[in-house]
C-alpha positions in Angstrom: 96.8 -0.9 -65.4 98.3 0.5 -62.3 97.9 -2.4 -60.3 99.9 -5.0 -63.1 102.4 -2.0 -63.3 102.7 -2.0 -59.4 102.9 -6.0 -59.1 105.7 -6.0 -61.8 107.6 -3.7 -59.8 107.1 -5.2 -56.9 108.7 -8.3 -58.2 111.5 -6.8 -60.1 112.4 -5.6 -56.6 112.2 -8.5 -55.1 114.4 -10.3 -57.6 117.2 -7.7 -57.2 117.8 -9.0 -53.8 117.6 -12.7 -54.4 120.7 -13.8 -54.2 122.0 -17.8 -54.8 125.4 -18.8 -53.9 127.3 -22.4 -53.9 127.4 -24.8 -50.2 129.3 -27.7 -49.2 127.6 -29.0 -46.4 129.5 -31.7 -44.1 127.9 -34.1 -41.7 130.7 -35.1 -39.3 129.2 -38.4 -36.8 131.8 -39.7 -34.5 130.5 -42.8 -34.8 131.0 -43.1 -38.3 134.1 -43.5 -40.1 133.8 -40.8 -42.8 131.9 -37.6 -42.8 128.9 -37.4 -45.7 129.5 -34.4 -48.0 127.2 -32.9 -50.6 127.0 -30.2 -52.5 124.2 -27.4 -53.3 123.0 -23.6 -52.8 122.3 -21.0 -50.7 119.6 -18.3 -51.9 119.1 -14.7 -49.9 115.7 -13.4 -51.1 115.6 -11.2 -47.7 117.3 -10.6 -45.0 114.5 -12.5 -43.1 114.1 -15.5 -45.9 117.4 -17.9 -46.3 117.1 -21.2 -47.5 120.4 -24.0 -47.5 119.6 -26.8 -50.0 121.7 -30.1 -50.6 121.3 -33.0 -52.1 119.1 -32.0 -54.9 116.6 -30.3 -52.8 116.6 -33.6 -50.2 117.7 -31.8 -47.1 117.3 -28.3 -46.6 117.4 -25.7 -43.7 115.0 -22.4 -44.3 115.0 -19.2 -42.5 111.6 -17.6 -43.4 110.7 -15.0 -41.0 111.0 -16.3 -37.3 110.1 -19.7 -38.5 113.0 -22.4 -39.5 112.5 -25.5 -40.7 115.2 -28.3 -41.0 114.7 -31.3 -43.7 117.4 -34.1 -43.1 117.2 -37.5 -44.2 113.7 -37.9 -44.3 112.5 -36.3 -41.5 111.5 -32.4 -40.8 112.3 -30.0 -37.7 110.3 -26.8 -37.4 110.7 -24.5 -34.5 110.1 -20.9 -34.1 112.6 -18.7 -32.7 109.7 -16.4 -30.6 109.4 -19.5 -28.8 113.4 -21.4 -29.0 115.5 -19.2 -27.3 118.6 -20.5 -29.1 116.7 -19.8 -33.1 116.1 -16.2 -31.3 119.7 -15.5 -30.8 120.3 -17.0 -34.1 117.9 -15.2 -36.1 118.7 -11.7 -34.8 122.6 -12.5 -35.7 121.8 -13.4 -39.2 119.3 -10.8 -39.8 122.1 -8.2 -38.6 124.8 -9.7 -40.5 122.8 -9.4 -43.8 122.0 -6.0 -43.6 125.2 -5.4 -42.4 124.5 -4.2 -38.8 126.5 -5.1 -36.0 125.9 -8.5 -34.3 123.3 -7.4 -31.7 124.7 -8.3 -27.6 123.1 -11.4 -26.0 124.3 -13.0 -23.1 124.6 -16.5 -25.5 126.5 -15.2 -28.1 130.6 -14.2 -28.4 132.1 -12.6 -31.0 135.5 -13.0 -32.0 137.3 -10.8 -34.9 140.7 -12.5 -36.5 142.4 -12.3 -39.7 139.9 -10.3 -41.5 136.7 -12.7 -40.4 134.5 -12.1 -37.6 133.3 -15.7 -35.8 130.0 -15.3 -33.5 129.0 -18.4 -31.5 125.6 -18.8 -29.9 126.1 -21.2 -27.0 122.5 -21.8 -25.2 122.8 -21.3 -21.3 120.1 -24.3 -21.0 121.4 -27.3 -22.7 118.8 -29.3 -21.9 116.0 -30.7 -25.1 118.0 -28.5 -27.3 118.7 -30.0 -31.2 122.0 -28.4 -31.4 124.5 -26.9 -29.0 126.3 -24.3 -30.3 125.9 -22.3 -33.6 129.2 -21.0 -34.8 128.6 -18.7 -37.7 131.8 -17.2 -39.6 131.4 -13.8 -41.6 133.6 -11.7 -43.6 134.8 -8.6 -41.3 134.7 -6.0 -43.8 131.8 -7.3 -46.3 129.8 -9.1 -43.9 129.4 -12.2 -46.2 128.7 -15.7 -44.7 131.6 -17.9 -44.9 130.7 -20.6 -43.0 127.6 -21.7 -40.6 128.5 -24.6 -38.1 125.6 -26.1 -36.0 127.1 -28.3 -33.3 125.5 -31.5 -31.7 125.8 -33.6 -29.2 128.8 -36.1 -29.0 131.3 -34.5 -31.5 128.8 -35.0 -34.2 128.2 -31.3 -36.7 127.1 -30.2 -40.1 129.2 -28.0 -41.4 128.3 -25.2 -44.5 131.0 -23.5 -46.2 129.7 -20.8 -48.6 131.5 -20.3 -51.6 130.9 -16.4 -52.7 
């Protein structure tokens, strides 16, 4: 009895954190006369689980622990950021920004504070056989909520997420 009271409490606690908001995601290619937008959901379930889903659960990027996984049009991107440099930087920013910590220094990463938002880009030193070059994420100053995450490629081309809270 003990052990289904523990479990049950375990996952009531687990549920209070979950958290689901609205996304608009853009995919801006230069080459391309007009940028594909969809619509779908964020959920927070920790600060070290994060999952973006559009297009009916089509494409989907998903923080869980150090491993993020990116489904777009058919095809699936996994890295790890103990080995990606770039995801390290990444994940230590969004990790601090959920539990409300300040954005921990790196050499890759600026942060700029303006109007009552706080904007931190992660720009790799190494350019080279990286899938995008800059992350540009955009947070609320005083509640730390994510407004927007920007992942830049190469050529003009981005896929934009605003977050509607």
């Amino acid at each position: 009895m003990k052990k289904l009271f523990f479990v049950i409490l375990l996952t009531v606690s687990q549920l209070s954190y979950c958290v689901a908001q609205t996304v608009t995601r853009t995919r801006h290619q230069a080459a391309l006369a007009t940028d594909q937008v969809s619509t779908g959901t964020v959920t927070i379930r920790t600060p070290e689980y994060i999952c973006i889903s559009t297009d009916d659960d089509k494409d989907q990027l998903i923080m869980d622990g150090t491993k993020f996984t990116m489904s777009m049009g058919g095809k699936k991107h996994v890295t790890d950021s103990k080995k990606n440099k770039q995801f390290g930087a990444f994940h230590d920013v969004l990790v601090a920004v959920i539990n409300g910590k300040d954005v921990p220094a790196n050499d890759e990463l600026t942060v700029n504070v303006q109007n009552g938002q706080k904007t931190i880009t992660i720009t790799p030193a190494k350019k080279k056989r990286q899938m995008f070059t800059s992350f540009v994420l955009v947070v609320d100053a005083k509640t730390s909520a994510i407004r927007q995450l920007r992942m830049n490629e190469r050529a003009g081309n981005y896929i934009n997420y605003d977050i509607k809270w």
